[in-house]
C-alpha positions in Angstrom: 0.0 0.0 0.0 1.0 4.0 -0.5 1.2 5.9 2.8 1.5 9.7 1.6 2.4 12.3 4.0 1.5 16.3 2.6 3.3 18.6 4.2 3.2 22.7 4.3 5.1 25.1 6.7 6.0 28.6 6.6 2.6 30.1 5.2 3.0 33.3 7.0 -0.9 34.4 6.8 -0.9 34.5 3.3 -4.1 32.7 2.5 -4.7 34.1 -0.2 -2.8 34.6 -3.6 -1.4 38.5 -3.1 1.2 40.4 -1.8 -1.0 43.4 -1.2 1.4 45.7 -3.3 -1.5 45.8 -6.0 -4.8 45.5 -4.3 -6.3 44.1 -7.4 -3.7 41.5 -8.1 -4.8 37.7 -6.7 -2.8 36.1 -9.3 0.3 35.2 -7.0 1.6 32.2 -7.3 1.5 31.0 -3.6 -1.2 31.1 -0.4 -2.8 28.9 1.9 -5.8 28.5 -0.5 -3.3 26.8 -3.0 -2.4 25.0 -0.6 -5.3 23.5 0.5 -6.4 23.2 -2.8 -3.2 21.2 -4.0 -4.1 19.2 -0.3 -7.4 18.0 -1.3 -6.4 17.6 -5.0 -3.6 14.9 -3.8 -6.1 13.2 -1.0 -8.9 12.8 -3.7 -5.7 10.9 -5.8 -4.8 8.8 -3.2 -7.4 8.5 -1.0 -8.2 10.0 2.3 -7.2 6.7 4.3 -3.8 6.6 2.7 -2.8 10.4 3.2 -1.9 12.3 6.4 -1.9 15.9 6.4 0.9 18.6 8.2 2.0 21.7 8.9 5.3 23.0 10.7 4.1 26.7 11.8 4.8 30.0 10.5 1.3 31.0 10.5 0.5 33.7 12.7 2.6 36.2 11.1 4.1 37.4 8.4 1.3 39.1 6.0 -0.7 42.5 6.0 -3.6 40.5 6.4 -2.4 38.8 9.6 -1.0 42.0 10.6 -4.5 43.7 10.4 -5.9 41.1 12.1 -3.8 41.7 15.1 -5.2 44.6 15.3 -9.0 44.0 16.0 -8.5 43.2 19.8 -11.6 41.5 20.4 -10.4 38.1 18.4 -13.0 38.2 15.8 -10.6 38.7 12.8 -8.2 35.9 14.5 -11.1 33.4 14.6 -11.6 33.3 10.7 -7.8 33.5 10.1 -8.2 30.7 12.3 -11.5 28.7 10.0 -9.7 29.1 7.1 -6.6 26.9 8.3 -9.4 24.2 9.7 -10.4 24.5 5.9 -6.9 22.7 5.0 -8.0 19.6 6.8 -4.5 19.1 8.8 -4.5 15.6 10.8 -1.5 17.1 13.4 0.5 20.4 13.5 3.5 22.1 15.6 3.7 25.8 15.7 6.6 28.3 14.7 8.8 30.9 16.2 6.5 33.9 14.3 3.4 32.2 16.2 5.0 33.5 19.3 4.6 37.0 17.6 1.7 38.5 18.6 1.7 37.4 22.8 0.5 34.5 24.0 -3.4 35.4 24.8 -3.3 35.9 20.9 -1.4 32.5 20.5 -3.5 30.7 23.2 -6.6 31.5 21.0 -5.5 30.3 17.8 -4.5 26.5 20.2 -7.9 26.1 21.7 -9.4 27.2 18.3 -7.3 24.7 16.0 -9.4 21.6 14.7 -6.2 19.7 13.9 -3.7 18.4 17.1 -1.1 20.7 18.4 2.0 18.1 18.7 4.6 20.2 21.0 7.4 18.4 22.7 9.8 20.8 23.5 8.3 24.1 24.5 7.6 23.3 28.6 5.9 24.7 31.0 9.0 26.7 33.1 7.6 25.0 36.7 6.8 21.7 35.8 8.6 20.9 33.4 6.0 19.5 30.7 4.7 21.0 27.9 3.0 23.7 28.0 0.1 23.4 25.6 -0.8 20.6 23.0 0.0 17.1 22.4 2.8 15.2 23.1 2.4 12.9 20.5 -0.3 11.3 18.2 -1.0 8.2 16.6 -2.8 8.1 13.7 -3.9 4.6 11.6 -4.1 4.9 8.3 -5.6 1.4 6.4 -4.0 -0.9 9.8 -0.4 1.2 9.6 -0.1 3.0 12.8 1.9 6.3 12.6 3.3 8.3 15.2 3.6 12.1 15.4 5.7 14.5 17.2 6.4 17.8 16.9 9.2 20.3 17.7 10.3 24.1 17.3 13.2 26.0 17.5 14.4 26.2 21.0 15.9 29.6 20.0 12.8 31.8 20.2 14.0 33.5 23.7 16.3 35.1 21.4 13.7 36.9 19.4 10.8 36.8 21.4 10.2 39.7 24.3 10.1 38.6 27.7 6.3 38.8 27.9 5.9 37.0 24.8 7.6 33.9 26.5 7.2 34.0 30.3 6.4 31.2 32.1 7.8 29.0 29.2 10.9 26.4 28.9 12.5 26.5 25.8 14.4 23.2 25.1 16.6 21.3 22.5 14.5 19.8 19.6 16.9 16.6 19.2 16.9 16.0 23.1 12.7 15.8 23.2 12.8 13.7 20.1 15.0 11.3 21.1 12.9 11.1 24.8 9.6 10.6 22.8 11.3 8.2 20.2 12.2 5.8 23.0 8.0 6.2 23.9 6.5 6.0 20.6 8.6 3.9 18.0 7.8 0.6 19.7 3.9 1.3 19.5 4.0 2.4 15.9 5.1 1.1 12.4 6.0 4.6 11.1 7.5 7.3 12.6 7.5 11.3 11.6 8.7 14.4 13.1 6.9 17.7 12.4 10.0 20.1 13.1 9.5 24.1 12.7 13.4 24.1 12.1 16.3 23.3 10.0 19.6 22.3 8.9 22.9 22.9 10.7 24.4 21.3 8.1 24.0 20.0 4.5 22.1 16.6 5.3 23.6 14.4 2.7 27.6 15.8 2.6 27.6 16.7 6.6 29.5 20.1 5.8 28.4 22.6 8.2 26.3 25.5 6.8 25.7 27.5 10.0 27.2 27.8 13.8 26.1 24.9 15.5 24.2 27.2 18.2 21.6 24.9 18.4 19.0 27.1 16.4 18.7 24.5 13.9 19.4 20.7 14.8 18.0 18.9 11.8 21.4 17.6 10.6 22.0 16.0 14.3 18.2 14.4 14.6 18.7 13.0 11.1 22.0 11.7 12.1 21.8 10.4 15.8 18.0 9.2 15.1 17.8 7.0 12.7 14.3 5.4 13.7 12.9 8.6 12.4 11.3 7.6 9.1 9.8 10.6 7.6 11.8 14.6 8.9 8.6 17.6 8.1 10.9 21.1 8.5 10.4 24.4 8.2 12.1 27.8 9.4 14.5 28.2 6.9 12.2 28.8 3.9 14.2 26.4 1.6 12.6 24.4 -0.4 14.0 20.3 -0.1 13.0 17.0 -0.8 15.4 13.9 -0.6 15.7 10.8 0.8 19.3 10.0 2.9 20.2 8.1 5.7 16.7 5.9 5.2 14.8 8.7 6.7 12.3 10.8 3.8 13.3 15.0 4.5 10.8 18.3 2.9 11.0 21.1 3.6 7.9 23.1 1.4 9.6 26.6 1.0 7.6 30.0 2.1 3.8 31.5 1.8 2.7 28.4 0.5 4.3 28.3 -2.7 4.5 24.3 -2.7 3.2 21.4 -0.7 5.5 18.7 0.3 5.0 15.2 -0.7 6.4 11.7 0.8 5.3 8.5 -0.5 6.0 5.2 1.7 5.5 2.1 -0.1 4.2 -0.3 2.9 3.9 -4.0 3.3 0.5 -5.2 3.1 1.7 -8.0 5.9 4.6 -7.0 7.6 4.0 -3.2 7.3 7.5 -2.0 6.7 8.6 0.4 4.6 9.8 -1.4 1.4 10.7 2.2 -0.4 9.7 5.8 -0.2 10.0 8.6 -2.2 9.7 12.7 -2.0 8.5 15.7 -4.3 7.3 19.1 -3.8 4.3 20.1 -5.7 4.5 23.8 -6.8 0.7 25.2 -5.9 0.7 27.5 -8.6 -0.9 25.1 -11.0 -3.9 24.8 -8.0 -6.7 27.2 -8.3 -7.6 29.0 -5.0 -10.0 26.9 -2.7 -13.1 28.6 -2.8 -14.0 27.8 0.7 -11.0 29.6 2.3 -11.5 32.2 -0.4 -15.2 32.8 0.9 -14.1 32.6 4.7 -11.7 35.4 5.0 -13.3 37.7 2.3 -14.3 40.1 4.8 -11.2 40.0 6.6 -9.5 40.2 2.9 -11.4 43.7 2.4 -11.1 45.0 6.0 -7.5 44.7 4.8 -7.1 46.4 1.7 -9.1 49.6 3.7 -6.7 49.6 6.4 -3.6 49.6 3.9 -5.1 52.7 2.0 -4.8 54.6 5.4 -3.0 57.1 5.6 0.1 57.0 8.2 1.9 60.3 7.0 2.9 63.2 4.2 6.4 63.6 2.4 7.1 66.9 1.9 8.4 65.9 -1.3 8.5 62.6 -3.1 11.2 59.7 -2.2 11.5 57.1 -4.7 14.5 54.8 -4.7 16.0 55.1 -8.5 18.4 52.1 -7.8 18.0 49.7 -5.3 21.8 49.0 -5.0 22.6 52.5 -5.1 20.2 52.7 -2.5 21.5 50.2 -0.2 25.5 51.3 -1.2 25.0 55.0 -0.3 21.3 56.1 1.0 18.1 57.0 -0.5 15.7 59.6 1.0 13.2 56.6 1.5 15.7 54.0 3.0 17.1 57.4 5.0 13.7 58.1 6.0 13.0 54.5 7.5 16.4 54.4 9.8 15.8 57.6 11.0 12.6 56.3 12.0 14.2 52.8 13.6 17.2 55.3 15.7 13.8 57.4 16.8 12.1 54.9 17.7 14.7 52.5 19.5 
């Protein structure tokens, strides 16, 4: 049989296909609504009994849209950002560093709101020393193979995150949790996958280091000192992979939702091992926008586009940028304009 696992990460709150610098341009070639269309597209292929559906954060944050929605204080605009990622259909998800963005009452909603499992292994409550929200794991059966979920994030988010955007949270290494919960979960399942919002400390097929081993990323040591992990779901670093080393299946689906991730497992009808597997992405351009999200956050989308056409101040005179390596090389009224403003304001 075909066990298929569809990944997505890094969507940012772009659900749907605009970068809101041309308010009538919905042509881009990326969004959560491409996503989700490319997710059912792929299920209806295979079969929603063979398929199970993921997402490694990066959600909160990252567009106007979820920016604006920030802004209505009362949650209403966070509860249909919120519908129209229930729309996807997602069977288990862990959250992001950007998720940590907006506070924790803001990220507390979105958790209890979430139809699919929050898997969190490594983000701990600071007194008790167990996680603070979610899932530890999940077991899912898929046609008599039993799977087994876990999800990590980068422990480095107290490096980015205010205090009061963290507080009263443990922050702790990725490989460390996976390799507690592997011991717990491999011997009750025939398949094993980590949702991880992070990357690669070095290249996973050569080993050369690509970064300081800080401990932001520990993909490369997971991969490498975990081998019963079968199927590796990253995010974080945007890039766009898919390969198969070390017998473990690695995607990582890029940013805003410009592709889905695909693994394949060929499984033994008896045995139910993994005789082969294989990985893709799938570019979601080629998807038409799922009209359900589409219709969901159509309001929001609007509410959107008024709050960008407000005006937040007057030039005295006009600032283009006439070359953007000029620009960065030796100044630009506009570029001069916004780190006067960052000195002001810092």
């Amino acid at each position: 049989m075909k066990l298929v696992f569809l990944h997505s990460s890094d969507t940012h709150g772009f659900l749907l296909p605009t970068e809101y610098q041309d308010k009538d341009n919905y042509n881009a070639p990326f969004s959560l609504s491409r996503v989700s269309a490319a997710i059912k597209a792929e299920k209806e292929k295979y079969g929603a009994d063979n398929v199970v559906v993921t997402d490694s954060g990066d959600c909160l944050q990252g567009s106007p849209l979820a920016s604006y929605a920030h802004t209505v204080k009362d949650f209403s605009a966070l509860e249909k950002f919120t519908d129209a990622y229930n729309e996807v259909g997602y069977d288990a998800r862990c959250l992001g560093n950007h998720d940590f963005n907006f506070g924790l009452d803001y990220l507390t909603y979105y958790i209890d709101n979430n139809k699919a499992d929050i898997i969190n292994d490594n983000i701990l409550d600071e007194e008790t020393n167990v996680p603070a929200f979610g899932r530890e794991y999940k077991i899912v059966e898929k046609n008599g193979v039993k799977i087994g979920l876990l999800g990590v994030t980068t422990q480095y988010i107290p490096h980015w995150e205010p205090k009061e955007n963290v507080e009263g949270l443990k922050f702790v290494s990725a490989y460390e949790r996976v390799k507690h919960y592997t011991e717990i979960l491999r011997p009750q399942v025939d398949v094993l996958a980590v949702m991880y919002h992070g990357g690669f400390e070095s290249d996973p097929e050569s080993g050369e280091a690509t970064e300081p081993h800080r401990g932001e990323n520990e993909g490369y040591k997971i991969l490498t000192e975990i081998p019963e992990v079968d199927v590796f779901l990253t995010g974080h670093q945007h890039r766009r992979l898919n390969l198969v080393t070390k017998n473990t299946a690695i995607v990582q689906p890029g940013y805003r939702g410009e592709a889905i991730a695909e693994v394949i497992l060929d499984i033994d009808d008896q045995t139910k091992k993994i005789n082969g597997m294989t990985t893709k992405l799938i570019d979601t351009k080629d998807y038409d926008p799922d009209q359900k999200i589409v219709d969901t956050v159509k309001e929001l989308d609007q509410s959107t586009q008024k709050w960008l056409d407000h005006p937040i101040a007057n030039l005295s005179e006009p600032a283009p940028i006439e070359n953007a390596m000029k620009g960065r090389l030796e100044g630009a009224p506009f570029v001069n304009l916004l780190q006067q403003m960052q000195i002001w304001f810092t």
